[in-house]
C-alpha positions in Angstrom: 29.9 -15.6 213.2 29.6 -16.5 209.7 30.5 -20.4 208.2 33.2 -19.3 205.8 35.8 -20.5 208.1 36.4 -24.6 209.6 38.3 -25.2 212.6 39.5 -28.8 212.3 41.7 -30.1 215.3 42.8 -33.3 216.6 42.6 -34.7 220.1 45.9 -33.0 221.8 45.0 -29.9 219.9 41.1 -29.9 220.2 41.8 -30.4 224.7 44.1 -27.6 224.5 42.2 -25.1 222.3 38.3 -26.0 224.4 40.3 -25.0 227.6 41.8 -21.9 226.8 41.3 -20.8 223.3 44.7 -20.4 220.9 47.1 -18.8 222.4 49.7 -18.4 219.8 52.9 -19.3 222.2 51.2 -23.2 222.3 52.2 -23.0 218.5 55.4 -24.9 218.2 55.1 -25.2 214.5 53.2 -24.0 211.7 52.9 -26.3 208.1 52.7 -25.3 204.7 51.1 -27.1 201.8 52.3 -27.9 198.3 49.5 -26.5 195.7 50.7 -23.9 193.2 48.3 -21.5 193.1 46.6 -22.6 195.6 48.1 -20.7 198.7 46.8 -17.1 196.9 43.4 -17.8 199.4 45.9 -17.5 202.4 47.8 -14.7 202.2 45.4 -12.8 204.6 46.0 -15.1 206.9 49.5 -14.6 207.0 49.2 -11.6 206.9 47.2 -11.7 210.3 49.3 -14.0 211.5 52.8 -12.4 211.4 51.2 -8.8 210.8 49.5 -9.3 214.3 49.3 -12.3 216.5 52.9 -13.1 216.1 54.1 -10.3 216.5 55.0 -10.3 220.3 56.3 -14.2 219.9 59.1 -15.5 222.3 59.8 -19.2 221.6 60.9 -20.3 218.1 58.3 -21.1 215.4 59.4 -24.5 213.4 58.0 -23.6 209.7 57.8 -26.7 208.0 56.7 -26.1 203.9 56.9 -28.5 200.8 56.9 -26.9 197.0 54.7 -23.5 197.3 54.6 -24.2 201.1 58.3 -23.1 201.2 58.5 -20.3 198.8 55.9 -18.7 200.6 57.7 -19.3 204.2 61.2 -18.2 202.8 59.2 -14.5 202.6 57.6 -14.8 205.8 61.1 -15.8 207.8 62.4 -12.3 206.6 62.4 -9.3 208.8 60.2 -6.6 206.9 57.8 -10.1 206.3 54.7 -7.8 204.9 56.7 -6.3 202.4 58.5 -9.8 200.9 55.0 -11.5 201.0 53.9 -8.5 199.0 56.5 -9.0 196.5 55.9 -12.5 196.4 52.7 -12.2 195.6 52.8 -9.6 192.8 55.6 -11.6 191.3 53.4 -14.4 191.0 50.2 -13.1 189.4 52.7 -11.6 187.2 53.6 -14.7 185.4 53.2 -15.3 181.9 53.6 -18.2 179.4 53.9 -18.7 176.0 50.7 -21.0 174.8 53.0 -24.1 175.6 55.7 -23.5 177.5 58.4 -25.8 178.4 60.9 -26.6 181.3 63.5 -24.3 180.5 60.8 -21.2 180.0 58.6 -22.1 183.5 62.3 -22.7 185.3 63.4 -19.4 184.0 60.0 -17.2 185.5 60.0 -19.2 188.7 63.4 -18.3 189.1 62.8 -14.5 188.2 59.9 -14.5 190.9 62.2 -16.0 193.6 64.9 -13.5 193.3 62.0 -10.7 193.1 61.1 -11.6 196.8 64.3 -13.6 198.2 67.0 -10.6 197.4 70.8 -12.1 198.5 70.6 -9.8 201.5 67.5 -11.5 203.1 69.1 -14.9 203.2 71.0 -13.3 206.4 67.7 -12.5 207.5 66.4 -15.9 207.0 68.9 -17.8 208.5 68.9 -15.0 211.6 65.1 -14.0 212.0 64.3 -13.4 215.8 62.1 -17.0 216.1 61.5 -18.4 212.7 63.3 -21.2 211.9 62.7 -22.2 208.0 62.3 -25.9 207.3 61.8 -27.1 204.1 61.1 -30.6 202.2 62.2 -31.7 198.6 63.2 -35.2 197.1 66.1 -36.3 195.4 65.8 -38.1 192.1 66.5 -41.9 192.2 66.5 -43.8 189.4 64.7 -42.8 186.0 64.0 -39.6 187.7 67.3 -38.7 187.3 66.6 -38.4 183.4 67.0 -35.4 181.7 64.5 -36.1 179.1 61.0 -35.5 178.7 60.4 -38.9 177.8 62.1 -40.7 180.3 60.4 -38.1 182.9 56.5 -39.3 181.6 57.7 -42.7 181.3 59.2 -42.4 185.3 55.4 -40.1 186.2 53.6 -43.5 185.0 55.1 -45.9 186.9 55.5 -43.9 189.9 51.7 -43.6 189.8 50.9 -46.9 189.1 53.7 -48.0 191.7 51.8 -45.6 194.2 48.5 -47.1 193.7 49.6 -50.2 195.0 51.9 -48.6 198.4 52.7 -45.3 199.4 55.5 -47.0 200.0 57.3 -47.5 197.2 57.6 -43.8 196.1 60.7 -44.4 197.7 61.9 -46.4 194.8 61.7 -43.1 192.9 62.4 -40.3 195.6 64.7 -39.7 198.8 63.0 -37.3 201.2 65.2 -34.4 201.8 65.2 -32.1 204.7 66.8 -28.3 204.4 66.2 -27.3 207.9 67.4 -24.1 209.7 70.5 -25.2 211.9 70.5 -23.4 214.8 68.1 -26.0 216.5 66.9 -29.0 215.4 63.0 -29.1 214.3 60.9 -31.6 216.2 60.0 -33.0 213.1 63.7 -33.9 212.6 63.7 -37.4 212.4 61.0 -38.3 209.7 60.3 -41.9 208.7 58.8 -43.6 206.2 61.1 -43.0 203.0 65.2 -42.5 203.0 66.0 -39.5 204.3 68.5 -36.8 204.3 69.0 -33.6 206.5 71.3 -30.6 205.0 71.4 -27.9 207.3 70.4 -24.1 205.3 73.5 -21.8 204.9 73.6 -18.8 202.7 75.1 -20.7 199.6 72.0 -23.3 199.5 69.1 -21.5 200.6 68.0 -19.9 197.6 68.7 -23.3 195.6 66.5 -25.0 198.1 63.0 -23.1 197.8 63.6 -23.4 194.3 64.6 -27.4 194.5 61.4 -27.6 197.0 59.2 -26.6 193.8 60.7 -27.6 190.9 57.8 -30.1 189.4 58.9 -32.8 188.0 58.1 -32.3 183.7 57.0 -28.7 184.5 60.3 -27.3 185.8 64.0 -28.6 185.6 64.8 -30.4 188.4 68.1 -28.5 190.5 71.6 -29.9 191.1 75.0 -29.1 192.9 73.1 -27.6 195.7 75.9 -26.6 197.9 76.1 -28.7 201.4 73.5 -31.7 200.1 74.5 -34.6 198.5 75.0 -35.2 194.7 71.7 -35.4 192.4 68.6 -33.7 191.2 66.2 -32.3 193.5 62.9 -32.3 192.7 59.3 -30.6 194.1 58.9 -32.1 198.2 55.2 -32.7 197.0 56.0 -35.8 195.4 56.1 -37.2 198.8 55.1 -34.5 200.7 52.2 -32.8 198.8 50.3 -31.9 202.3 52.3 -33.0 204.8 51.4 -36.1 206.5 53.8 -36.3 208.9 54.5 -36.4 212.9 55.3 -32.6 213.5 55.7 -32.8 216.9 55.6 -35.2 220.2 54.7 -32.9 222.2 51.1 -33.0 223.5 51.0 -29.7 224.9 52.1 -28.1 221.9 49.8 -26.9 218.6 50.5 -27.0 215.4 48.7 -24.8 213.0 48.0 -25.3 209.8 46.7 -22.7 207.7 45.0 -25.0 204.5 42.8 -24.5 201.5 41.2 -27.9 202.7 40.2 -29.0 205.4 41.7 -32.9 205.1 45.4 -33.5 204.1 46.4 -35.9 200.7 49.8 -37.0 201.8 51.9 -37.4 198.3 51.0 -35.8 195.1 50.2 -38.9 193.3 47.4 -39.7 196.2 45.1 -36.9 194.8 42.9 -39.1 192.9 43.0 -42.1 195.6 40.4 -41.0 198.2 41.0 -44.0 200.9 44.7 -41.9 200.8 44.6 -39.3 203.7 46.7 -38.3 206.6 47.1 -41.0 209.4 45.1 -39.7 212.9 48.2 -40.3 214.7 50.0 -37.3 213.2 47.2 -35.1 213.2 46.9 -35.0 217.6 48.1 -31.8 217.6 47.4 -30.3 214.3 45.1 -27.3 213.8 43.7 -27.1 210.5 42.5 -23.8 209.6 40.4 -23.8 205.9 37.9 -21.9 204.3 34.6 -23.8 204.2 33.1 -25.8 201.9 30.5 -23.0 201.2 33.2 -20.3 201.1 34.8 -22.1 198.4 31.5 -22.7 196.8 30.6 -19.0 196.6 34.0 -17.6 194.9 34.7 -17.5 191.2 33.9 -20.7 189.6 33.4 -22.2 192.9 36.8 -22.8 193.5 39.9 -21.6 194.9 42.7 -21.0 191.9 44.5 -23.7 191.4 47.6 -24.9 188.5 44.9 -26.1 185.9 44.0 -21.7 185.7 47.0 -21.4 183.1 45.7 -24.2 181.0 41.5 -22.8 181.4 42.5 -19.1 180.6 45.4 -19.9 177.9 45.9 -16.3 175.7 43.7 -14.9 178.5 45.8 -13.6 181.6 43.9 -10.3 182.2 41.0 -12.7 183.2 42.9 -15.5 184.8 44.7 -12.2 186.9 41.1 -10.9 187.8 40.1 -14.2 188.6 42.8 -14.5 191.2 42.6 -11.0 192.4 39.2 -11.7 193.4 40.2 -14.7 195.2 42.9 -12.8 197.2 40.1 -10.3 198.6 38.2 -13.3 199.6 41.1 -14.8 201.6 41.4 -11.3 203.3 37.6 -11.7 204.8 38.5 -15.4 205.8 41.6 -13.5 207.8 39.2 -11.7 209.2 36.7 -14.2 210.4 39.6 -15.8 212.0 41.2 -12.9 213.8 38.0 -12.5 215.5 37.4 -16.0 216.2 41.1 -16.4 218.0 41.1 -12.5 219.7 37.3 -12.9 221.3 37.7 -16.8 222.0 34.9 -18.0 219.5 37.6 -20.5 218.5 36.3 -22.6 221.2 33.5 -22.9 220.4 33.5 -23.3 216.2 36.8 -25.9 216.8 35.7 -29.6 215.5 37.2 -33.0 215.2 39.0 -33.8 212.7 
């Protein structure tokens, strides 16, 4: 088997995956990452996943996704899930900009891609599917973050950052972690520390407002309010706290979570990009399995790297090339689906699995 693909597992997880491969019933919960454009290199492994090895699943599947993490789960929770993740995705090369677009234009196309793939009668199947159960993360605004101005917005980004370079902790001067989570059972994740929290169980009048509270970037999209069933205030992107998902997913030692990633290491909180001592904490990774394309995979596509938010800025007046560009990218990620179907179908998971 070829390198293109890194298994990264912690201790619970590596045990359970040398002894008897992945069976895809151990999975308990599956994470998504915040990332924009980021998540075009895993389509074909969703597609894999819930096109193939999923497809005979019994117990529930906790989805747990923050910003594009959600959007991309609200298609996968519904019932013909090839078909909305092939909407999705045509939806979103299909995005155009004026040369400098502002809130009210990137709000407006983000919301026109949402209802393209999220259509009012698969909210029934969302909140019904047979053993998905959507979870997703936002924040809500505290403080200057509750501005309407761009201004006051920059001025609250600054002193967020510089507030975060000092503790992680005190993004939760600026942010209350917010929990949309599929009521018919609770997630094992339910009970999340570290910030304020709140929980508001999905229902059909709030899901839709939800993915699109769960990726509203704070500056680049208007923030959303009166979401039915959550408390008063503006909701903002979950990567502002959440931005991979450093969390405990599940207590459970016997259970896996996989995580299908365009890295193979997890930044907690958006702001952390650029501070590399910030990374996930071991003790929430036991059980995680991190499933990435390799550094040398990533090295060999299109400017030797994955698409990523900065694309709209590097081919500005040039969205044939940008589209090739990520069209090239998407048939990549179909090979890496590949590599991996073979790898958990013949058991050669056991052996390419490492430590994270």
């Amino acid at each position: 088997m070829s390198d293109i693909i890194t298994f990264k597992a912690g201790s619970n997880a590596m045990r359970i995956i040398k002894e008897e491969g992945l069976d895809p019933e151990r999975i308990s919960v599956m994470a998504g990452a915040a990332g924009g454009p980021k998540w075009l290199i895993l389509g074909g492994l969703d597609r894999i996943l819930f096109g193939s090895i999923f497809q005979k699943r019994k117990r529930p599947l906790f989805m747990i996704g923050s910003s594009i993490g959600s959007w991309r789960f609200a298609a996968l929770a519904q019932k013909n899930q090839m078909e909305a993740i092939d909407r999705f995705e045509k939806a979103y090369l299909d995005q155009v900009y004026t040369r400098v677009p502002t809130a009210d234009e990137v709000t407006e196309v983000s919301r026109r891609i949402l209802d393209s793939y999220l259509e009012d009668d698969a909210v029934a199947e969302v909140l019904s599917h047979r053993y998905i159960r959507l979870n997703m993360l936002s924040v809500r605004s505290k403080n200057i973050f509750n501005a309407g101005s761009r201004g006051a917005l920059a001025a609250g980004m600054a002193l967020a950052s510089l507030c975060n370079m000092i503790s992680r902790k005190t993004m939760g001067l600026f942010f209350e972690r917010t929990l949309f989570y599929d009521g018919r059972e609770i997630p094992p994740f339910y009970r999340l520390k570290g910030f304020p929290i709140r929980h508001v169980p999905l229902n059909h009048e709030n899901l839709k407002p939800a993915v699109m509270s769960s990726g509203s970037i704070p500056l680049v999209m208007n923030g959303v309010t009166d979401i039915p069933g959550a408390p008063e205030g503006v909701y903002r992107d979950g990567g502002m706290l959440d931005y991979q998902l450093d969390i405990p997913f599940d207590p459970d030692p016997e259970n896996i979570v996989l995580y299908p990633h365009y890295a193979d290491a997890i930044i907690p909180g958006w702001l952390d990009k650029h501070i590399p001592w910030r990374r996930a904490h071991r003790k929430n990774m036991h059980n995680v399995l991190i499933v990435s394309p390799s550094k040398s995979f990533i090295a060999g596509l299109p400017y030797g790297k994955i698409p990523d938010r900065n694309d709209f800025m590097r081919f500005k007046g040039r969205d044939a090339e940008r589209l090739d560009y990520w069209n090239r990218a998407i048939e990549a990620g179909r090979i890496l689906s590949e590599e991996f179907f073979e790898a958990v179908t013949s058991g050669k998971i056991r052996e390419k699995v490492i430590d994270y």
